[in-house]
N, C-alpha and C positions, 0 to 999 in steps of 0.2 A: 504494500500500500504506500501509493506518493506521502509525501506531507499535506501536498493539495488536496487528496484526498480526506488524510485525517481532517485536515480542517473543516471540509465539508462536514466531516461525521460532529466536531467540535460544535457548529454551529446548532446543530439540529437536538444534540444532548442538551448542550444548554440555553434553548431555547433562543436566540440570541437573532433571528431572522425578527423581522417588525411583526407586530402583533394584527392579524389578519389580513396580511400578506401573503398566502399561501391559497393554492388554487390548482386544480388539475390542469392539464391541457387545454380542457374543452371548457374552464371556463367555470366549473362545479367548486363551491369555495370548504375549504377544510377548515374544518377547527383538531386541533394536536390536544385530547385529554390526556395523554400517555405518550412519552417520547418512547417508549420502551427500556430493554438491559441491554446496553451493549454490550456486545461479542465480540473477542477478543481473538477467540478461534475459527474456526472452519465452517460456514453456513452464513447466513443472512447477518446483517449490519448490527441492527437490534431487536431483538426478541419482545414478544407478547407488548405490542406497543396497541394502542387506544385512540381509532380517529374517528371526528366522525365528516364523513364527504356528501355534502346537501343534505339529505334529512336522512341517511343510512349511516348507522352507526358500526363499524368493521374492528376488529382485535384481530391480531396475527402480525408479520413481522415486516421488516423495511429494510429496503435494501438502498445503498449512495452511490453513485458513482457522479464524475467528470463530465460523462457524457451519457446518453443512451445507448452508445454504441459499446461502451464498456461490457454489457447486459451481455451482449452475444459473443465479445470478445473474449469473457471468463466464462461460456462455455452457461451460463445459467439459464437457461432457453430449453437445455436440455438434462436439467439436474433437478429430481425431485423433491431436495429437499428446497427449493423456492417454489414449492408449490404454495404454498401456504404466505408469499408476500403479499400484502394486499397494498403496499404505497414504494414509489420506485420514485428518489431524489438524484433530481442530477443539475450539477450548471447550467446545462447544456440539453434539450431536448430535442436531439434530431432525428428519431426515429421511435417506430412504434414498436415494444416489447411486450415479447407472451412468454408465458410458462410451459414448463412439461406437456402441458395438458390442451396446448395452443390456446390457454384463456389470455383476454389483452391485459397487462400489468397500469390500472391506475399509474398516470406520472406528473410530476411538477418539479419545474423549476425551484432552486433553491440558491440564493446568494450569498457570499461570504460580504458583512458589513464594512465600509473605507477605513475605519479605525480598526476593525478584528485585524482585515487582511493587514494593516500599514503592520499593526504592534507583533503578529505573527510573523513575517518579514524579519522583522530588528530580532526578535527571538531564534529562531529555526534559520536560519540561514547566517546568524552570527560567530565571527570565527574566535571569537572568546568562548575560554572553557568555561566561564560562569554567563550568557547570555544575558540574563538581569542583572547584572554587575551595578550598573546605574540606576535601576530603578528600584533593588529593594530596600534599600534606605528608608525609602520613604512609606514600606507597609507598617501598617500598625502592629507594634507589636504584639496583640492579643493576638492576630491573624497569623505571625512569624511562630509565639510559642505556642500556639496549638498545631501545626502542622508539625515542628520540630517533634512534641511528641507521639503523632501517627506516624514518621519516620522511622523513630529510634523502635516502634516498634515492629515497623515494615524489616527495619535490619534484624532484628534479633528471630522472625519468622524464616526468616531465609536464612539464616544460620542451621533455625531448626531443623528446617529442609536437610540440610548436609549432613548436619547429627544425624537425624532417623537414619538417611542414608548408611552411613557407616555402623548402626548397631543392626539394619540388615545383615551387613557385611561379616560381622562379629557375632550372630546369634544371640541380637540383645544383652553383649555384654556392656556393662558401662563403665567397669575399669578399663575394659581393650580401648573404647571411644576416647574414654577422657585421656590415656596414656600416646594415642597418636594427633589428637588437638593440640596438647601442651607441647608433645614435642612438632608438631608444626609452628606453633607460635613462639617458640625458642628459635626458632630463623629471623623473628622479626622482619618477616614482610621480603628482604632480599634474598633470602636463602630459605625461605617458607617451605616452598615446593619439594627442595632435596631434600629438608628434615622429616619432612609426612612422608617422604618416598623409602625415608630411612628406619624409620619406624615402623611404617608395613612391613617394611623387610625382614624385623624382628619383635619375631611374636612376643608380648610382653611379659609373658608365663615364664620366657626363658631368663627376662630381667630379675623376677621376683626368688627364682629359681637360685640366684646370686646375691639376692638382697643382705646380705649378711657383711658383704665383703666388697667395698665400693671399688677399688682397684680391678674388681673382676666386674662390675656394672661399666667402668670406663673400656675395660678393654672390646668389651661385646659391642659397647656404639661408636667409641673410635675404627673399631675394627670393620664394624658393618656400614660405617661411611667411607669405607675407601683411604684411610687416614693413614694407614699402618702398613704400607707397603714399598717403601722404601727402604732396601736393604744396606743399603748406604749409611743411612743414618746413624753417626757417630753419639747417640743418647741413651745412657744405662735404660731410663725408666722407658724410653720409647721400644727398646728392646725387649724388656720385659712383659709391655703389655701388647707386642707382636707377637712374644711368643706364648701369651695365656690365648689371644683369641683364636692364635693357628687349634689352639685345643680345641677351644669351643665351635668355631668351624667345621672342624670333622667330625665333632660331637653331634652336632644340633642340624650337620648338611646346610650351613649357611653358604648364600650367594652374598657376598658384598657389594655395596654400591660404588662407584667411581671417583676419586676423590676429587679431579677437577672439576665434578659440578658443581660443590660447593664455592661462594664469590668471594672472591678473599682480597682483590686489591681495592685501593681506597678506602676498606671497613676501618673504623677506628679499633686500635688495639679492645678496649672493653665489648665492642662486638664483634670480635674473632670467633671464627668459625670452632676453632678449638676450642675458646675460652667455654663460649656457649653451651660447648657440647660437654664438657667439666662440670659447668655447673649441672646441667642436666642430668647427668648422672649423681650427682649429692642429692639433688632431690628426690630423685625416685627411690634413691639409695635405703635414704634416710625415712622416706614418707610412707612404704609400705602401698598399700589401698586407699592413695592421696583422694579419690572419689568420696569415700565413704565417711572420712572426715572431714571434707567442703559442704556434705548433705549435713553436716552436726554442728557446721561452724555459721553463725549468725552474724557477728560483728567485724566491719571491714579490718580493724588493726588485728583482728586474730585469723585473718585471712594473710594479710601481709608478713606476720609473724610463720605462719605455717609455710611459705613460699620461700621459706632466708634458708638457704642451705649453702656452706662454705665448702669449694671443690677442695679436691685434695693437697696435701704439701705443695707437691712438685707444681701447682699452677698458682702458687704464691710468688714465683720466680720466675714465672712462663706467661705468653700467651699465646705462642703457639711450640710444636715440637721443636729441640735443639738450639732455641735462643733465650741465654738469659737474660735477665732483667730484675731491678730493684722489686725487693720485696713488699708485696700489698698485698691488702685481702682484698678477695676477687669473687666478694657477694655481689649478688644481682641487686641493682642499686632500684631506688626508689620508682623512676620515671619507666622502667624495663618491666620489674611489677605490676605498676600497674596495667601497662599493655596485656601483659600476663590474663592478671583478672578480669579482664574489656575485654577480650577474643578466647576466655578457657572457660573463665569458673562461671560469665553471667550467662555464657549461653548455653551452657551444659546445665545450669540449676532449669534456667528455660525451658530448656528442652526436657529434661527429669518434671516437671511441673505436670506441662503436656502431655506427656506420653501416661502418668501415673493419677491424671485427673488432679494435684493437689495444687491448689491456686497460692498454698503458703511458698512452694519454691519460684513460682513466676513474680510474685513478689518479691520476694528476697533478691531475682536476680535485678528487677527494675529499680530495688532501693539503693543495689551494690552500685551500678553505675551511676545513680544521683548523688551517691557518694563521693565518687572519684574526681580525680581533677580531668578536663576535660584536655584529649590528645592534641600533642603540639603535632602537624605533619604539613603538609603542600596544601592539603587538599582546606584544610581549617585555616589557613592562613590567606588564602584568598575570600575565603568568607569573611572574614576578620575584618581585610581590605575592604569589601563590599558594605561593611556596616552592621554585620551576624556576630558577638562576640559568644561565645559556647560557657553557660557557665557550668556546666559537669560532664563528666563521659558520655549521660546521654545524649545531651546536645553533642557532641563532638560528632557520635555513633549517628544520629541524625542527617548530620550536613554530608558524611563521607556516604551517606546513603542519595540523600539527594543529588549529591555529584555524580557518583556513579550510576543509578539508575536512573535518572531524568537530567542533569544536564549533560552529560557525557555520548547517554541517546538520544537527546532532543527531543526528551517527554514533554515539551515544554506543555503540552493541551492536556495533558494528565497529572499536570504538576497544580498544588491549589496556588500557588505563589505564581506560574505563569497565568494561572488563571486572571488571577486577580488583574497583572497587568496586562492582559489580552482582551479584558472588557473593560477595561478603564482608559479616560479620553476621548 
């Protein structure tokens, strides 16, 4: 579907043509009780819509197009699920259209208004990544924070999505879920993809399997990210947990993953590929069935608290293999955390809520991001610019929502913020 198209469907949802201005071909005048549901998928425009044309009162569906000639171009002439259209909108009416059934399809013109089309124009064809850049300053903020939170919670359902997904994959388990999430969000966003790819690779059973013995939890995820295969490497301890995971490899029939997927130049030493993956292992190390204590933990500093795990000696002096460096402790600092608890614990409690019917964890997860401070990234900082300041995670989780799903794809007609400036002036 064009834009021009959408637009047409835009105008006709929101009623937005002059008010009894609408009329068949021949002249018979409509009144619209029901613009109907629009459909998003495969069949008619909008479903079960309500007109009535001269004194006959019709229910059934509508179909839009550009032209008339659309009609036959997409093949609906001969498809029966337009059997049932009883109103056919188009710009353009230059031809007469039937159904399956050779019955004629009521039609009428329909116009996009001089301010819709101008303000639709400045949106949808703007080569800025925020399109309303200049104009949402000036919404009312009532209008700003109530969409922000049908955002944040549009984001957290599409998470959900992913979840279920993967306790498919797991046989409903929610340790396995929660242990390949966390370790996706230890990539932090550049290295995301090869940590989840790292994690599948190693069943978590075999982690817990070692939980006793962190030097043998490091050697399993060093090993299974490709880390440990340099024979070269002149490093006692790199030696040594080369040669524990050569065990656990024959042991367990592990494939390892490649180590140059992981992105390693430009990263600041504190997010090193290695460092990450250190800490990572203290935590699982240390945390056991980290799920099962996030279902028991209620207040945000005993979430932050439960997440502080210090990797071992040797990455007190390290941040990646075979180079020293001055001694520091190399806990996951404040700002890392929290990313942490934004992408693991709110949407796994979420998702735990939904799936178990209990409204007490969907709460929990919505209080935990109201809690947090809201992400500094690109994407919040041109909002920022714009005039949008985020005062918690949710708000943050909000805006990286509407960037990516509507201004990114040019939802601007589905967005309530382009709405507003697409009828307005």
């Amino acid at each position: 579907m064009t834009n021009k198209e959408q637009l047409l469907h835009y105008v006709w949802k929101c009623r937005l043509f002059p008010a009894g201005s609408l009329a068949t071909v021949d002249g018979q005048k409509i009144e619209v009780i029901d613009t109907g549901i629009h459909n998003m998928d495969a069949g008619p425009d909008f479903f079960n819509a309500k007109i009535r044309i001269a004194d006959t009162l019709w229910a059934g569906n509508v179909e839009i197009h550009r032209t008339s000639a659309d009609w036959v171009r997409h093949g609906h002439h001969m498809d029966k699920a337009y059997n049932s259209v009883i109103l056919h909108l188009s710009e353009k009416v230059d031809r007469v259209v039937v159904n399956e059934r050779g019955e004629a399809i009521p039609q009428c013109e329909i116009t996009v208004p001089v301010n819709v089309r101008r303000n639709a124009d400045y949106l949808l064809y703007s080569d800025s990544p925020l399109p309303c850049k200049n104009d949402i300053h000036s919404l009312h903020g009532v209008v700003i924070n109530a969409y922000l939170t049908q955002l944040s919670l549009e984001r957290l359902e599409r998470k959900v999505n992913d979840i279920f997904r993967h306790l498919d994959r797991f046989s409903n388990s929610w340790d396995d879920v929660f242990y390949v999430l966390l370790t996706r969000n230890f990539g932090f966003g550049l290295n995301a993809e090869v940590f989840e790819n790292m994690a599948l690779s190693l069943p978590f059973t075999y982690i817990q399997k070692q939980s006793d013995n962190l030097f043998q939890v490091e050697a399993l995820l060093f090993g299974q990210a490709g880390m440990l295969e340099d024979d070269t490497m002149n490093d006692n301890y790199y030696q040594q947990l080369q040669k524990e995971y050569l065990f656990f490899k024959s042991k367990y029939t592990l494939r390892n993953k490649e180590g140059f997927l992981f992105k390693k130049m430009r990263v600041r030493p504190l997010s090193s590929p290695y460092l990450r993956i250190a800490q990572l292992a203290a935590l699982l190390q240390k945390s056991g069935r980290l799920f099962s204590s996030i279902l028991e933990t209620e207040e945000y500093r005993q979430w932050m608290i439960l997440f502080q795990a210090a990797p071992s000696f040797y990455w007190q002096t390290h941040y990646s293999f075979g180079k020293e460096t001055p001694k520091a402790e190399k806990k996951i600092g404040e700002a890392s955390l929290n990313i942490i608890l934004i992408n693991t614990v709110a949407p796994l409690l979420f998702a735990y809520g939904k799936r178990t019917a209990s409204e007490r964890y969907c709460d929990r997860a919505v209080r935990l991001l109201g809690s947090l401070k809201p992400e500094r990234n690109k994407i919040v900082a041109e909002f920022m610019a714009a005039g949008i300041t985020p005062a918690n995670a949710l708000d943050s989780q909000a805006l990286i929502q509407l960037r990516k799903e509507y201004c990114d794809k040019r939802k601007c007609l589905y967005c309530r913020i382009g709405h507003t400036i697409l009828s307005s002036r």
